[in-house]
C-alpha positions as CSV (number, residue, x, y, z in Angstrom):
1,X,-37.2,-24.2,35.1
2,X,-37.3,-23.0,31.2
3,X,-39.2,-19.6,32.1
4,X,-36.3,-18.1,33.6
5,X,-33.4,-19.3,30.9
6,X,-34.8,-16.2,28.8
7,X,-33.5,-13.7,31.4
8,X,-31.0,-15.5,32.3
9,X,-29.5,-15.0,28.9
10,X,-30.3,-11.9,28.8
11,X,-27.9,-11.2,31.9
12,X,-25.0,-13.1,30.3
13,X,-25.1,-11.3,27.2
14,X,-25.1,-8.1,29.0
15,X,-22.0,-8.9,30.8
16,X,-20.1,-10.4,27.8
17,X,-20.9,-7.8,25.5
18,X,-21.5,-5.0,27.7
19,X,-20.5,-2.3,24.9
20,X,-22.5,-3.7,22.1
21,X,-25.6,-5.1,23.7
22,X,-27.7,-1.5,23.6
23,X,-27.5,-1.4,20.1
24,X,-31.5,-2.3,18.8
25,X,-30.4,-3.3,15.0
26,X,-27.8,-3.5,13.1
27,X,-25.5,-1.3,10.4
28,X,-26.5,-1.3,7.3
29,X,-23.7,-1.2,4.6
30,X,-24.2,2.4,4.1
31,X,-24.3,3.3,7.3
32,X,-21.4,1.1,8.6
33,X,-19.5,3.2,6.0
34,X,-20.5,6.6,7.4
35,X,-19.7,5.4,10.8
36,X,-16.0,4.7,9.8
37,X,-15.4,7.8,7.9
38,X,-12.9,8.5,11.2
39,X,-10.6,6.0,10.5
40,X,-10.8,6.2,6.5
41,X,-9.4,9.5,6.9
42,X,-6.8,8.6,9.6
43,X,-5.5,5.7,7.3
44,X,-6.3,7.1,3.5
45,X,-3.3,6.4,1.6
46,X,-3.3,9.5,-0.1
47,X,-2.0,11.0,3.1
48,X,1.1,9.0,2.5
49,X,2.4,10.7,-0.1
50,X,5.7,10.8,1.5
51,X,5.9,7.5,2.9
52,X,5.1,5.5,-0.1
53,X,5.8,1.7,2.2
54,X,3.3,2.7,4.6
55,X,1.1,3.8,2.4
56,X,1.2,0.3,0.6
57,X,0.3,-1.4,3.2
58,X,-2.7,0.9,3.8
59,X,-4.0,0.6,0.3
60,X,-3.1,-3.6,1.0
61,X,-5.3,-4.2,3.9
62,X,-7.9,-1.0,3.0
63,X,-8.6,-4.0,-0.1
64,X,-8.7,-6.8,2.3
65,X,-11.3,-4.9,5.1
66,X,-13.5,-4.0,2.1
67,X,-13.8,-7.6,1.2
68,X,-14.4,-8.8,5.0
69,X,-17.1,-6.2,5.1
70,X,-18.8,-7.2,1.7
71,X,-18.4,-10.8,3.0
72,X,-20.3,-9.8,6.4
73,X,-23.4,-8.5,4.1
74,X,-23.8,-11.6,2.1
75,X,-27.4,-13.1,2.9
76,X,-26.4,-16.5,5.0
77,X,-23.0,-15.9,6.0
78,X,-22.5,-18.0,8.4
79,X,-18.6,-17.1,9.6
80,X,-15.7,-15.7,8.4
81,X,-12.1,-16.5,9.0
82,X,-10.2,-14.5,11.5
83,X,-8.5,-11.8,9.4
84,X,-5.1,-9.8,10.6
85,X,-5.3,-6.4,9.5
86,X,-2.3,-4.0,9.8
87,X,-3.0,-0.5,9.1
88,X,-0.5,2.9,9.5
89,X,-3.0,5.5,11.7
90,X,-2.1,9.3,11.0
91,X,-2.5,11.6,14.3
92,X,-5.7,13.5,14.0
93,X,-7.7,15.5,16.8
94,X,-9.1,12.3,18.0
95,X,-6.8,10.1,18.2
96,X,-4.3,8.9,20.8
97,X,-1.3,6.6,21.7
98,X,-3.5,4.7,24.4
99,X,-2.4,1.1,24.6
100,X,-0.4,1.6,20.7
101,X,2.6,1.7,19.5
102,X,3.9,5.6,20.0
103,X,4.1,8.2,17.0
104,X,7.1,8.8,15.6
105,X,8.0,12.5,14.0
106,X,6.5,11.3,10.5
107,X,3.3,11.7,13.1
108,X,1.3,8.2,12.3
109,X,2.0,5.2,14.2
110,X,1.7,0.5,13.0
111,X,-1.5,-0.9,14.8
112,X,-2.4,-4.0,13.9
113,X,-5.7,-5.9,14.8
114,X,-7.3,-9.6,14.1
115,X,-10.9,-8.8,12.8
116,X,-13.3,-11.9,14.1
117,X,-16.3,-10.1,14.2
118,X,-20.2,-11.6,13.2
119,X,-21.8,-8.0,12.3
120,X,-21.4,-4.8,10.7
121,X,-21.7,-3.4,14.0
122,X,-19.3,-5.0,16.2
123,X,-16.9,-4.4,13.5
124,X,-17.1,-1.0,13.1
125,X,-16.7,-0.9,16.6
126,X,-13.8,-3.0,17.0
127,X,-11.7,-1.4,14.1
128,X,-12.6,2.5,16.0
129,X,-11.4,1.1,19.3
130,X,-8.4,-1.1,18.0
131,X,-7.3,2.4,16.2
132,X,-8.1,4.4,19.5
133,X,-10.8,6.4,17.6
134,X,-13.7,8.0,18.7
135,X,-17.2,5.9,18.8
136,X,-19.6,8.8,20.1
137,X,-20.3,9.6,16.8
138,X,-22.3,6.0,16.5
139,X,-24.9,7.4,18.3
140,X,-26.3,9.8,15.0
141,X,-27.0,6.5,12.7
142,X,-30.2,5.9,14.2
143,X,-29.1,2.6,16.1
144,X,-30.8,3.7,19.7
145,X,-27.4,4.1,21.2
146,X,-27.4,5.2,24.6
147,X,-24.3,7.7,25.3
148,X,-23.3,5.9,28.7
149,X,-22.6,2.3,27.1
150,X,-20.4,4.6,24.0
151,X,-18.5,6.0,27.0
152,X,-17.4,2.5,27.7
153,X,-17.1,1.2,24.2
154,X,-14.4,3.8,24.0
155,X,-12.9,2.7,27.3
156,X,-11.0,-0.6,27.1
157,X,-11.5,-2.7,30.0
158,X,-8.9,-3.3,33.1
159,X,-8.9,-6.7,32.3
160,X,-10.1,-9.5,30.0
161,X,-13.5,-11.8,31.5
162,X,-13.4,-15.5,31.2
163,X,-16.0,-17.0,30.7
164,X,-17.1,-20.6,31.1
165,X,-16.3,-22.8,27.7
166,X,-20.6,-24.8,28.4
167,X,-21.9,-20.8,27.9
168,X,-20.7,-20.7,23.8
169,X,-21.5,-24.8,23.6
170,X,-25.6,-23.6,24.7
171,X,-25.6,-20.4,22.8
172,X,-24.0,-21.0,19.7
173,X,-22.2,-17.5,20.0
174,X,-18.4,-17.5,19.3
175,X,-15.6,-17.6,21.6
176,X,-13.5,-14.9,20.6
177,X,-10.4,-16.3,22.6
178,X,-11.1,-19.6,21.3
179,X,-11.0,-17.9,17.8
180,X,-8.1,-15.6,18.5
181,X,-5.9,-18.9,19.8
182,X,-6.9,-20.8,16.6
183,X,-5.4,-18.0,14.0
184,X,-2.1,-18.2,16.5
185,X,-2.0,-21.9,16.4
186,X,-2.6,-22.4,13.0
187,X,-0.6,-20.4,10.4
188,X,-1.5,-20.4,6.6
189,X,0.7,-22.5,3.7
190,X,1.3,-21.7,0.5
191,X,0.0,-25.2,-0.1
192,X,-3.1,-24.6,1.8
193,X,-3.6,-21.4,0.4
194,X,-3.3,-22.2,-3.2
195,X,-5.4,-25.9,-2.7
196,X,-8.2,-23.7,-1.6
197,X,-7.3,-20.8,-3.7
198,X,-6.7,-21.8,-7.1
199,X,-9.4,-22.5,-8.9
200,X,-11.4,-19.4,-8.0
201,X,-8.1,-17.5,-9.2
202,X,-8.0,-19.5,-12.4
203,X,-11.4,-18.5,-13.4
204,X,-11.2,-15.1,-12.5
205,X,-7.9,-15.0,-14.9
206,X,-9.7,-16.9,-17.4
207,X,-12.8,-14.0,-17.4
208,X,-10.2,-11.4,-17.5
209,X,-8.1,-12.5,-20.8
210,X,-10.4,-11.4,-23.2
211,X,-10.0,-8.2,-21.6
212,X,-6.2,-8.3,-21.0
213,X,-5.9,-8.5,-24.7
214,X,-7.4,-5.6,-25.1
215,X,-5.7,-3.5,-22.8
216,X,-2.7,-4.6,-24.7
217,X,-4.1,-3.9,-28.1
218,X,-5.3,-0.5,-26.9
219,X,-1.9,0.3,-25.3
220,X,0.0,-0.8,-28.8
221,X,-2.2,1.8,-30.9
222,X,-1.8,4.8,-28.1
223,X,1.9,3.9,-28.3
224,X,2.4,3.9,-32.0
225,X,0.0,6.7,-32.9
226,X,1.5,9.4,-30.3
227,X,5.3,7.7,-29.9
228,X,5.3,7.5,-26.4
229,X,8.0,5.7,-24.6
230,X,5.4,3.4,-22.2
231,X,2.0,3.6,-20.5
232,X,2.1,2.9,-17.3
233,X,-0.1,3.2,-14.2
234,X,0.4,4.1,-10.4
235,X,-2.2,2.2,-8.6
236,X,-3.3,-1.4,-8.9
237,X,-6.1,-0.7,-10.7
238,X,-8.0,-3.6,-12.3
239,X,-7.7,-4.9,-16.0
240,X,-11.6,-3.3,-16.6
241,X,-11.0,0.4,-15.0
242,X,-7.1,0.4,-16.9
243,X,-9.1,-0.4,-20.7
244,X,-11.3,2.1,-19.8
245,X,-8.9,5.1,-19.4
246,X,-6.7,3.6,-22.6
247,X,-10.5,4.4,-24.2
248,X,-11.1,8.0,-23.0
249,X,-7.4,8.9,-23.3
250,X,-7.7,7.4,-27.3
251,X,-11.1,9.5,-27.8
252,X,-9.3,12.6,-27.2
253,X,-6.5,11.4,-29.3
254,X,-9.3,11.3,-32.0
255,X,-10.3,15.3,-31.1
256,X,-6.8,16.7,-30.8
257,X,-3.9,14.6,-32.1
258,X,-1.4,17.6,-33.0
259,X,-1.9,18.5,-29.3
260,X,-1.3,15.1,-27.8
261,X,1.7,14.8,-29.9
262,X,3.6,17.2,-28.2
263,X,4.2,14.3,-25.6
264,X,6.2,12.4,-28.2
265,X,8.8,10.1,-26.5
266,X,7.5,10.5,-23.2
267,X,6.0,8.1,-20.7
268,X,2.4,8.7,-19.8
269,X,1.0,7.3,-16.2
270,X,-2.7,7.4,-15.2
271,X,-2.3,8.7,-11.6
272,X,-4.2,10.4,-9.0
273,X,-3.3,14.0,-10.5
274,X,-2.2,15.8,-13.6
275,X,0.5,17.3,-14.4
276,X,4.6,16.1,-15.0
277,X,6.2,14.2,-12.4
278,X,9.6,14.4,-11.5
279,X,10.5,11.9,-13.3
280,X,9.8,13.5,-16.8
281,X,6.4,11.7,-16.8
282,X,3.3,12.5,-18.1
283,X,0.9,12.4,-15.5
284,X,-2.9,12.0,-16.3
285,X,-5.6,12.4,-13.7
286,X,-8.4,9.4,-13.8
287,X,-10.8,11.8,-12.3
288,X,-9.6,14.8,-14.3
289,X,-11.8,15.5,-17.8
290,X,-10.5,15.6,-21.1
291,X,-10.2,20.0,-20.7
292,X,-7.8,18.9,-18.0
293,X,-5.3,16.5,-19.8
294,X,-5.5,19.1,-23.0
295,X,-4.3,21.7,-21.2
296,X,-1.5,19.8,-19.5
297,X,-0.7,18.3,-23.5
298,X,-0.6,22.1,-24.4
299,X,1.8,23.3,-21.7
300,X,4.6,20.1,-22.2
301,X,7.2,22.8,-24.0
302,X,7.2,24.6,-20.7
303,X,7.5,21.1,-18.7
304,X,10.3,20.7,-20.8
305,X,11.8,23.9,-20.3
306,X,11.7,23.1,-16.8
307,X,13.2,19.6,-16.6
308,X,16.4,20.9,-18.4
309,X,16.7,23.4,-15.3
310,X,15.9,20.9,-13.0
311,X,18.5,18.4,-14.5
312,X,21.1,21.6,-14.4
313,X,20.0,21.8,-11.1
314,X,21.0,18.1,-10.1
315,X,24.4,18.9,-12.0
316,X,25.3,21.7,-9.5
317,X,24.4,20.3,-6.9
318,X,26.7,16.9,-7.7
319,X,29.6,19.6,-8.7
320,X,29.1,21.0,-5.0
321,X,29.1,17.1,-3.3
322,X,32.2,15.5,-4.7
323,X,30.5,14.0,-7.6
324,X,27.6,12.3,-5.7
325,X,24.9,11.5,-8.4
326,X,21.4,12.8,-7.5
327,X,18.6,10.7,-8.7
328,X,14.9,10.5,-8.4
329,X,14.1,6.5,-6.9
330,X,10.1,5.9,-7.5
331,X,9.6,3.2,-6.0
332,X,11.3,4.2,-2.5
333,X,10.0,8.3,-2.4
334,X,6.5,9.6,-2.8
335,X,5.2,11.3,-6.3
336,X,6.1,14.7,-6.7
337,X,5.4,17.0,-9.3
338,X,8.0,18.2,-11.6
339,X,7.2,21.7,-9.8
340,X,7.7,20.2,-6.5
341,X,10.8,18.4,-6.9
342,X,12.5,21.5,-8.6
343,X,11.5,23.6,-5.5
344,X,12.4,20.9,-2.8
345,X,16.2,20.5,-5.0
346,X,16.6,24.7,-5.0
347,X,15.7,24.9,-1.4
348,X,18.5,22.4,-1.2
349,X,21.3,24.1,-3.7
350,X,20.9,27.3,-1.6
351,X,21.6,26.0,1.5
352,X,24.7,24.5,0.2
353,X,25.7,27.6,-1.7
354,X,25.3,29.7,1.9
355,X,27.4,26.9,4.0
356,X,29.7,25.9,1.6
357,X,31.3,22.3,1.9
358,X,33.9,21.3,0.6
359,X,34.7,18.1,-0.9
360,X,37.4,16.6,-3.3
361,X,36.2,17.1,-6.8
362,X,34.7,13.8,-8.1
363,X,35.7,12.0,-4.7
364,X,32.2,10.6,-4.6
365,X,31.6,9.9,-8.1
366,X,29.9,6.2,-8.2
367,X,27.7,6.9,-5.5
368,X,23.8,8.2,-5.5
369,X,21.7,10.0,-3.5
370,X,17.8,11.1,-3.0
371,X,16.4,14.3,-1.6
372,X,13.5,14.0,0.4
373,X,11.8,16.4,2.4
374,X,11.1,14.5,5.4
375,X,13.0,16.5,8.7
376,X,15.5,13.6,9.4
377,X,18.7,13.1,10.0
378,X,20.9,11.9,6.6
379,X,20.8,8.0,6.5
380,X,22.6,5.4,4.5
381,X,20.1,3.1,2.7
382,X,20.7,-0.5,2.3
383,X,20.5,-0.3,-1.6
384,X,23.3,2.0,-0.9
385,X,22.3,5.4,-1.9
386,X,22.0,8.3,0.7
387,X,18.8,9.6,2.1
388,X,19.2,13.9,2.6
389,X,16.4,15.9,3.8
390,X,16.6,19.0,2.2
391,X,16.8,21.0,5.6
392,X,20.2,18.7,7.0
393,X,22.9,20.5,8.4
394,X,25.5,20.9,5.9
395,X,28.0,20.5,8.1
396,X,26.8,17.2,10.0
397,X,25.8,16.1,6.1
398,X,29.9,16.1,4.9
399,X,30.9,14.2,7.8
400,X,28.3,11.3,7.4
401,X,29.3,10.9,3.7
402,X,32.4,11.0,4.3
403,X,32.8,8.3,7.0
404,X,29.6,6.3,4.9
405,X,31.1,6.6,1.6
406,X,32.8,2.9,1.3
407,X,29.9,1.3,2.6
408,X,27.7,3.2,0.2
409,X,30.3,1.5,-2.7
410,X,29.9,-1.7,-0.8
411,X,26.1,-1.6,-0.7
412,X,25.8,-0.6,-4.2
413,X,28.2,-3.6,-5.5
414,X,25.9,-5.6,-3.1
415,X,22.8,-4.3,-4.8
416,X,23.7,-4.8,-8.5
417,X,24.9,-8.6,-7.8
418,X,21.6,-9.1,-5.8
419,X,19.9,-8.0,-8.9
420,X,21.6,-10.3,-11.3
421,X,20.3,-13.4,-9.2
422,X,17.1,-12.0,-8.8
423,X,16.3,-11.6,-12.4
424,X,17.7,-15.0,-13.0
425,X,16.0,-16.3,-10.2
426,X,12.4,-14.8,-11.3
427,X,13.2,-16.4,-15.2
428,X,13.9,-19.9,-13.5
429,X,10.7,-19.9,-11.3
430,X,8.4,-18.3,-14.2
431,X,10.1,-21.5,-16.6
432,X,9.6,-24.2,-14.0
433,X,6.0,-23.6,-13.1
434,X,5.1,-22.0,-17.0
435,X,3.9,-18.8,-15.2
436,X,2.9,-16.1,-17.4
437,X,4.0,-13.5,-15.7
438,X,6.0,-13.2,-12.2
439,X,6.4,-9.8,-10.6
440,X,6.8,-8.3,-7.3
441,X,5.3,-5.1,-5.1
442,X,7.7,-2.1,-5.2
443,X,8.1,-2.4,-1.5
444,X,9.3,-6.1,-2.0
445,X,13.4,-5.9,-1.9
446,X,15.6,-7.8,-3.4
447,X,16.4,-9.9,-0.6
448,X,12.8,-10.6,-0.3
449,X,12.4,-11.9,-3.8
450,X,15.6,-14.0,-3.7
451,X,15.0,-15.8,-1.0
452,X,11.3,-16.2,-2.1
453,X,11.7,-17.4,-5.5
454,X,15.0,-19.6,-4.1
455,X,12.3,-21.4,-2.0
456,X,9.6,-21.8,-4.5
457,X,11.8,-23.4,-6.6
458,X,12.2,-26.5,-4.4
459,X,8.3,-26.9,-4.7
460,X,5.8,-28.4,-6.9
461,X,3.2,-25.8,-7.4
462,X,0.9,-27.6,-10.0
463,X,-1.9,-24.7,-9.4
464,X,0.7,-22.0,-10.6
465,X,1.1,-23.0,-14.3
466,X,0.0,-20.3,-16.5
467,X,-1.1,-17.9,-13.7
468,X,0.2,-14.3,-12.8
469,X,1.8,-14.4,-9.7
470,X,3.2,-10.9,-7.6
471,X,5.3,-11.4,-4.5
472,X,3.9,-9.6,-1.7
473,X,3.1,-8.8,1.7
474,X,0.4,-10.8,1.5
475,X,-1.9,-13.7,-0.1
476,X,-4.9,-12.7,-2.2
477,X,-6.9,-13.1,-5.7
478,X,-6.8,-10.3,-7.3
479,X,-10.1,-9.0,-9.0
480,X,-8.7,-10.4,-12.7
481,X,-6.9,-13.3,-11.1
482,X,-3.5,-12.8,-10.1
483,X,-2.7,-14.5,-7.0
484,X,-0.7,-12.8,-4.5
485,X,1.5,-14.7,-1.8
486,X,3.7,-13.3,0.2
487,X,7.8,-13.4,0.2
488,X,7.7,-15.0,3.7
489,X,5.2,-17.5,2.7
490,X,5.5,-21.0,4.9
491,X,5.2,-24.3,3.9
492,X,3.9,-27.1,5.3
493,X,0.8,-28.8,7.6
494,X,-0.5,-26.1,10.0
495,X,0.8,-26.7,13.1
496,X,-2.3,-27.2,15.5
């Protein structure tokens, strides 16, 4: 009777995993890499320099997949919890709408996807299909695909196979419905999350303090020996990578001080590129050299020149609007250059100069708005500040202010008492549970943080005290030991 369980097996697995069962071996890391290059470049965030929410979540759950995939390579990994992903997907060649939600006109669409996966393979595989991405291209990394079963891989089928509960019970394989109704079912607490959580966050912060005190000490001197206004970065990066750029940036201090001096009240941020932003910042490159950021030091007088046009600029166009303020928001638009922004306001002033508007002068002094150069229509924002492409019709744009203006004023006298609770809100929360620090993610809104920090202060959090905690979209260690947890967080037993 045993000599025919063997093929027998062989037949399940064949119908159960009919895409994946050709495959002789499995991905290496490298290789697993390679084969998702489609998708990285769908979903990089530096594609979403314009949408600067989206492209936080991207840069959020590109972290989390890179730790699911190390986690799959570890030598006697058993399992690995379920693990929601939600990524934004540009549209590329490749790429379509099939069984997704549709793209809009900013031309990327949400997909989300629960990774349960026991393989490098299987989830590559999973995360190409999920984003409707081409797997033909498996076939080159030497893993004896066959182009018939990548056909099908591609192809989702018409409906789902059930298969009988005793066939995972003899094999030991996983059922992935059984594993997809357990992350429904049971939903993670913040209690949960911190009990198993914590301690692995306290000694990562513990590691990193030696560290943190150097950043700080390095971030003094820079400050005091060029009279800079702040140091500041753009990304997340880790307390290690941050002392590291404080150390090259000080070494060229040490060559060319005179030069570096020339940004004397100024901000600095390390960044993706060099150059000013629109904010008046000094914008260092981490993969630029040191010729780079001298050259940028040498030409600040003409940076300067330029932000007093570009501030003139903003003046005209308020005179032409009634008074509106224009201002630059960074945490709600993408980083532009100061070059950029000046071009996207002129394109702006022109139109209006050519289809002149007219408003009362100063009628719509008190209220703000930001230029973007997205092809939309104008919007009202709930913070209360306006949202005006560059390219709106001047025409349609006076009538929307005009019938928005007094729920701009009420939004804005919304958003300044919002602020007022939240700050006191985030010093009550950081005294009760002796954090040493409580922050949130730019794309966290007021209303988020209130009503998060409102409901942590009905708990007892024992695991928080002395820890750095951001409000998020999501729970995670971070490498130096902040815990993230997200506004929503729930509380309570798991419901199973």
């Amino acid at each position: 009777m045993f000599c025919h369980l063997r093929p027998m097996r062989r037949l399940c697995l064949e119908k159960i995993l009919p895409h994946w069962f050709p495959y002789s071996r499995a991905l290496s890391g490298a290789e697993a890499v390679n084969a998702l290059r489609p998708f990285y470049f769908a979903v990089h965030p530096d594609f979403f320099g314009q949408h600067p929410i989206e492209r936080e979540v991207n840069e959020n759950s590109l972290k989390r997949l890179s730790v699911y995939l190390e986690n799959l390579q570890k030598p006697g990994f058993k399992s690995l919890k379920p693990t929601q992903l939600t990524f934004y997907v540009r549209e590329t060649d490749q790429s379509s709408s099939d069984g997704q939600e549709p793209f809009g006109t900013s031309g990327f669409r949400a997909v989300k996807f629960t990774l349960h996966t026991r393989d490098l393979l299987s989830t590559v595989l999973y995360i190409l299909n999920s984003c409707s991405l081409s797997v033909e291209h498996i076939q080159s990394l030497n893993t004896n695909v066959h182009t018939q079963p990548l056909k099908e891989a591609k192809r989702r089928p018409d409906r789902p196979i059930k298969w009988n509960k005793s066939y995972y019970y003899f094999t030991g394989f996983r059922d992935p419905d059984e594993d997809l109704e357990q992350v429904s079912r049971m939903e993670t607490t913040l209690t949960s999350w911190l009990d198993n959580n914590g301690k692995s966050a306290v000694k990562k912060l513990k590691n990193s303090l030696p560290l943190r005190k150097e950043l700080d000490r390095l971030k003094d001197e820079l400050s005091h020996q060029l009279q800079l206004s702040d140091i500041r970065w753009q990304r997340s990066w880790g307390i290690a990578h941050r002392c590291s750029q404080l150390h090259s940036l000080g070494r060229l201090a040490q060559q060319n001080l005179e030069t570096l001096k020339k940004a004397k009240g100024c901000t600095i941020i390390f960044t993706d590129r060099s150059g000013m932003s629109a904010m008046g910042h000094v914008m260092l490159g981490t993969m630029d050299v040191h010729h780079h950021w001298t050259k940028l030091f040498e030409r600040l007088p003409s940076y300067f020149d330029l932000q007093r046009r570009l501030m003139l600029l903003e003046d005209q166009i308020s005179y032409l609007l009634g008074g509106i303020q224009v201002v630059y928001i960074e945490e709600l638009q993408p980083v532009l250059t100061l070059e950029e922004y000046y071009s996207l306001l002129d394109v702006f002033y022109n139109r209006l100069l050519k289809n002149r508007i007219l408003f009362h002068p100063r009628s719509l002094r008190g209220l703000q708005m930001i230029l973007n150069s997205d092809r939309y229509a104008p919007s009202l924002h709930e913070l209360g500040h306006f949202n005006i492409p560059a390219l709106c019709d001047p025409a349609n744009l006076q009538w929307f202010i005009l019938t928005k203006a007094q729920q701009a004023r009420e939004n804005m006298k919304r958003k300044e008492e919002l602020k007022v609770i939240e700050n006191e809100l985030i010093e009550a929360s950081t005294k009760k549970f002796s954090l040493e620090k409580l922050y949130k993610e730019p794309s966290i809104s007021s209303i988020q943080m209130v009503d998060c920090c409102k409901r942590l202060l009905e708990q007892s959090l024992p695991y928080l005290h002395g820890m750095h905690l951001c409000v998020s979209h999501f729970y995670s260690v971070m490498q130096d030991g902040d815990l993230c947890i997200p506004w929503n967080w729930k509380n309570g037993e798991a419901i199973k």
